[in-house]
Structure formats: structure tokens, C-alpha cells
C-alpha positions as CSV (number, residue, x, y, z in Angstrom):
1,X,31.1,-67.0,-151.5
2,X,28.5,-68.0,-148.8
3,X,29.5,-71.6,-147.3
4,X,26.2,-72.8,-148.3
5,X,26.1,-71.8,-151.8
6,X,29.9,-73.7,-151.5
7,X,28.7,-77.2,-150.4
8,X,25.7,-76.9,-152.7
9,X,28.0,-76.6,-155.7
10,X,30.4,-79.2,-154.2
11,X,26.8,-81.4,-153.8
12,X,26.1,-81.0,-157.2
13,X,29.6,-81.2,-159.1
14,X,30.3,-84.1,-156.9
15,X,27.1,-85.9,-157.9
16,X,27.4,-85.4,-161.2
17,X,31.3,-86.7,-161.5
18,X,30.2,-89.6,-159.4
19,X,27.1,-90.2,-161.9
20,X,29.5,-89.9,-165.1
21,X,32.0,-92.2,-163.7
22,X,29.8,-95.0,-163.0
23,X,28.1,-94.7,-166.0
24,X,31.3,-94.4,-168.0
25,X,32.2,-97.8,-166.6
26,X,28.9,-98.9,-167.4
27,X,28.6,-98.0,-171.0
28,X,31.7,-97.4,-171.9
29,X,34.5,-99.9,-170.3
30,X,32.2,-102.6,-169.6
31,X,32.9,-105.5,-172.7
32,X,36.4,-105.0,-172.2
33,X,36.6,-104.8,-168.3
34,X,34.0,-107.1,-166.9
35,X,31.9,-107.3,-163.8
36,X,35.4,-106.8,-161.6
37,X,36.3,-103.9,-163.6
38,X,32.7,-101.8,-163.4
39,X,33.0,-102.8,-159.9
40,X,36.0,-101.3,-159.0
41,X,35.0,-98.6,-161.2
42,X,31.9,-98.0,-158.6
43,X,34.3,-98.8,-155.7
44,X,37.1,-96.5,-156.8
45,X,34.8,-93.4,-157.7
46,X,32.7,-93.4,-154.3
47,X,36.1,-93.3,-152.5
48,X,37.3,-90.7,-154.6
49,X,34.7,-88.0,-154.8
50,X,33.7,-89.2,-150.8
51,X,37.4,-88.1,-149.4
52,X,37.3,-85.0,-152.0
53,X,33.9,-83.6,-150.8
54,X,33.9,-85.1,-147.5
55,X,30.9,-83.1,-146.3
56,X,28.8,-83.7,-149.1
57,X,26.9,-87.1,-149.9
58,X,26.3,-87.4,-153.3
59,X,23.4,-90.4,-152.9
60,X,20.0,-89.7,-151.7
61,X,20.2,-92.7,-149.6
62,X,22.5,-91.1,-147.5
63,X,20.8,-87.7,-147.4
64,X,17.6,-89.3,-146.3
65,X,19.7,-91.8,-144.0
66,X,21.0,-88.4,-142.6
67,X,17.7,-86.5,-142.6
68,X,16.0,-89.4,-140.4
69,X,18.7,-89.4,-137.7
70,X,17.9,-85.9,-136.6
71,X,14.8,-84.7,-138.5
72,X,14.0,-81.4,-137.3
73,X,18.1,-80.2,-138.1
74,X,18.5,-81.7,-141.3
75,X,15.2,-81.6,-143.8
76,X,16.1,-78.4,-145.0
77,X,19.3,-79.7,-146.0
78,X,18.2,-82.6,-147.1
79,X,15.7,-81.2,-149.4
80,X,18.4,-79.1,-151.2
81,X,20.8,-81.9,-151.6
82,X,18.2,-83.7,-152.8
83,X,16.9,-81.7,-155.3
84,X,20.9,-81.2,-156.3
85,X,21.2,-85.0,-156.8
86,X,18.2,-85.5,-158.7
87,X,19.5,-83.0,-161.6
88,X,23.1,-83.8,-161.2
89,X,22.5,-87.7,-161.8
90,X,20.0,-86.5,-165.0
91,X,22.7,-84.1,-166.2
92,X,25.6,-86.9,-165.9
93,X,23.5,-89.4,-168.2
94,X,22.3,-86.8,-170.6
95,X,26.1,-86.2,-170.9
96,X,27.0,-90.1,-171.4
97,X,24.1,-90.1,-174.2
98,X,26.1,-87.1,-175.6
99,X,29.1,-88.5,-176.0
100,X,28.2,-92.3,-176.8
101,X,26.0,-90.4,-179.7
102,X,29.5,-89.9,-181.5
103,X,30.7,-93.4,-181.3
104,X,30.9,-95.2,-184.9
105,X,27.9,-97.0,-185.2
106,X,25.7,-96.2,-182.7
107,X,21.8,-96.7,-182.9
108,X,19.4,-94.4,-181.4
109,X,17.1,-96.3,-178.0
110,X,19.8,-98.7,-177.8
111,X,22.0,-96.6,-175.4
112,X,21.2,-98.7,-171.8
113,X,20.5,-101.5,-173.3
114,X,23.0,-103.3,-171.6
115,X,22.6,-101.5,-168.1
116,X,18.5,-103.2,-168.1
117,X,18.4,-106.1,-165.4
118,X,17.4,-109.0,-167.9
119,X,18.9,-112.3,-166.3
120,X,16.7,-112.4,-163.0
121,X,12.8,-111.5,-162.8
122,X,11.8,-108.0,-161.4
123,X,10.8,-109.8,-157.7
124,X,14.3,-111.0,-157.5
125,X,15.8,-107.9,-158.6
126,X,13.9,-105.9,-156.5
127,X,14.6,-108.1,-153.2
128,X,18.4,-108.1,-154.1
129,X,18.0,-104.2,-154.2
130,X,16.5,-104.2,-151.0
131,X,19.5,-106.2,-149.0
132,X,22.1,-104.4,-150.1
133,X,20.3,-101.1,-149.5
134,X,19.9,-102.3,-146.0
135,X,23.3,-103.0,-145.9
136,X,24.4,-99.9,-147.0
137,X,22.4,-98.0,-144.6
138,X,23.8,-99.2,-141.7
139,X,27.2,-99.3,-142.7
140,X,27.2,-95.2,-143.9
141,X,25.5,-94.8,-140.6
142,X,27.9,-96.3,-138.4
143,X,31.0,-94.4,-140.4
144,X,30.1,-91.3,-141.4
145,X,32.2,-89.0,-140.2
146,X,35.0,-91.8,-139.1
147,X,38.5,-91.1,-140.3
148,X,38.4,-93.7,-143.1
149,X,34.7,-93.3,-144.3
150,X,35.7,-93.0,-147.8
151,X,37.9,-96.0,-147.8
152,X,34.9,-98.0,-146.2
153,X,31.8,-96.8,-148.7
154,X,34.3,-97.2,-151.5
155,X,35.1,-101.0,-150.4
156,X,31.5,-101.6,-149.5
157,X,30.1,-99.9,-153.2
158,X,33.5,-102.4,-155.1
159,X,32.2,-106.0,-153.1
160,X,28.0,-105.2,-153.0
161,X,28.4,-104.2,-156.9
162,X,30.6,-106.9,-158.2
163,X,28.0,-109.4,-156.0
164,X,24.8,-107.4,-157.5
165,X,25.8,-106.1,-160.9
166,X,24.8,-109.6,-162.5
167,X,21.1,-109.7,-161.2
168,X,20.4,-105.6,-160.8
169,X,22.8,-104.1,-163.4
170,X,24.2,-102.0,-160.2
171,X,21.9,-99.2,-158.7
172,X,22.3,-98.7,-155.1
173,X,21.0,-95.3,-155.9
174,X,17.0,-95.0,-156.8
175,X,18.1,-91.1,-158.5
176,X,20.2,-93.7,-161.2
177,X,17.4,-96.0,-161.7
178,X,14.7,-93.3,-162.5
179,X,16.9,-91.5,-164.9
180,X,17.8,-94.9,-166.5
181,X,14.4,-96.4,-167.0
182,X,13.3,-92.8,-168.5
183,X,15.9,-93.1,-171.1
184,X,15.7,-97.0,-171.4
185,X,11.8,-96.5,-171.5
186,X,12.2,-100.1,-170.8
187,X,9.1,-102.2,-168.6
188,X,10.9,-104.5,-167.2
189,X,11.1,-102.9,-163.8
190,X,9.2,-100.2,-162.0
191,X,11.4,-97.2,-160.5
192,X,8.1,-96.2,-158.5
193,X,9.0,-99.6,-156.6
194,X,12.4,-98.8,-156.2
195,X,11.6,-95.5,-154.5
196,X,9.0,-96.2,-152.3
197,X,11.2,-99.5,-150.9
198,X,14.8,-97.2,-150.9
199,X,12.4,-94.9,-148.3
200,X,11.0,-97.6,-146.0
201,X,14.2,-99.1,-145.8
202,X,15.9,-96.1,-145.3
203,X,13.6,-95.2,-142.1
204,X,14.0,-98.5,-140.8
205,X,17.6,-99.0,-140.9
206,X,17.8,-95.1,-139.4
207,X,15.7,-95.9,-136.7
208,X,17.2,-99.3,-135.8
209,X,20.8,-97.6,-135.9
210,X,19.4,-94.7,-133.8
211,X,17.8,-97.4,-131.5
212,X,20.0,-99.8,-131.1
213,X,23.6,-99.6,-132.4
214,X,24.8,-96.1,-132.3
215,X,26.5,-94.9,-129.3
């Protein structure tokens, strides 16, 4: 099999078990584990599928992160992998909708109820987003490729979502958040905002980190 059609595939299943774990610890796990357990759920499954699929990057944070540093090599790759996380992420919560569908009294709409950011207005949400974004950026830019990358993003993803989870319901991931308001068809936040400040961050952090930190 081509090499390409091999780390497409490892994109796309990797995405999609990434997706399906988060969201199981979401939807599933969460009255019984708490906001430390859906954490370390988040924390545990980046490091996982990360040191599995090392070449892969499962978040199009990082692919556009990636893209930025070296724009003329990458946006063909980045593009696919885009493209592969979009439908992966839609296929792992179509799945979780699936299954939760057989649970004994389950309601149709009611699904994400509980995953919709409802303690903290959308300005607040939306600026707590952003900083950890930022954060994020940077610190996948100054590992990737380090011997313990997976170990880092996995301890990053465990602390900025057990900080985050009680004012954004965890995201970190604007793929997530588009998927989740379309089947939440909830109003309380925007996922066109989300995008569009994902992007700008994403270009500034790359540029910054191409600027002034990397070696």
C-alpha cells in the first residue's frame, strides 16, 4: 500500500478513536467520574493515539500550526488531513449518538445537553478558548517531534481540560465544536467564532514560534 494512502488511514482512524474517546468520557463516564476523570480521559487518549500514530496529528490545530511553519511544503498535506479530521470527528459523534440511542431511557435532542457551555457567558467562553489555544500552540510547536511529545500534549490536554472543562465544556478542537453545536442545534455559542479565532491564533502563535523561539 502507498505510504500516503497509509498515514491518511492512520489520520483518519486515529481521529476518529481520539473523537470517540473524548466523547465517551463526555457522555458517557461523566456523572460518575467528574471533571478529574473526563480530564484524564482527554489527557490519557491524546497520549495514547499521539505515541501510536506518531506522524499523524489528529487536531486541525496542529495541521494548521504545521501548515504555517513551512507553507509552501505542507498545504497539500494539510488540506488532506484536514479534510480527514473534519469527517472523522463527525463520524465519531454520529457513532456516540448511535450508541447512547440504546440506553434505557434516552430522549431524542437531549444527547449534548450536558457537553453545552451554560455556567459562563459566550464572551467568557470564547476568551477562555482563545488562551488555551494559544497555549497549546506553542507548546505542540516547541515538541513536535521531541522524544516525549506524546507524554507532553497528553499532560498539557489532562491540566488545560480539567482548568477549562467547567467554563467551555472542553473543545480545544474547533472540528469538535462544529459537529457538537450541529447536533446540539443549541445558540448559545457561535462555532463561526470559534473558527475564525482558532485560525488567527494559530498564525500568530506559528509565526511568533518561527520568529522568536524556535532554534
Amino acid at each position: 500500500m502507498n505510504d500516503n494512502i497509509k498515514r491518511y488511514f492512520a489520520e483518519f482512524f486515529g481521529t476518529f478513536c481520539l473523537m470517540f474517546c473524548i466523547l465517551g468520557a463526555d457522555l458517557y463516564t461523566a456523572p460518575f467520574i467528574g471533571y478529574l476523570g473526563i480530564a484524564m480521559g482527554y489527557g490519557i487518549s491524546y497520549m495514547l493515539v499521539l505515541s501510536a500514530f506518531p506522524n499523524c496529528q489528529f487536531n486541525p490545530i496542529f495541521s494548521l500550526a504545521s501548515c504555517f511553519m513551512d507553507f509552501k511544503k505542507n498545504y497539500k498535506d494539510t488540506a488532506i488531513n484536514l479534510i480527514l479530521q473534519f469527517l472523522a470527528t463527525g463520524l465519531a459523534i454520529f457513532t456516540c449518538i448511535l450508541i447512547l440511542k440504546g440506553k434505557f431511557g434516552y430522549v431524542e435532542g437531549t444527547v449534548f445537553n450536558s457537553t453545552v457551555p451554560t455556567r459562563y457567558n459566550p464572551k467568557t467562553v470564547l476568551i477562555t478558548e482563545a488562551l488555551f489555544t494559544f497555549m497549546l500552540v506553542i507548546i505542540y510547536l516547541k515538541t513536535v517531534g521531541q522524544k516525549n511529545f506524546s507524554t507532553i500534549l497528553g499532560l498539557y490536554f489532562f491540566a488545560s481540560t480539567l482548568v477549562m472543562y467547567p467554563i467551555t465544556k472542553g473543545s480545544l478542537n474547533f472540528f469538535k465544536t462544529f459537529w457538537m453545536r450541529i447536533y446540539t442545534k443549541e445558540d448559545f455559542f457561535k462555532p463561526e467564532y470559534f473558527v475564525l479565532m482558532t485560525i488567527i491564533i494559530t498564525i500568530l502563535c506559528s509565526l511568533i514560534h518561527k520568529k522568536y523561539i524556535r532554534k
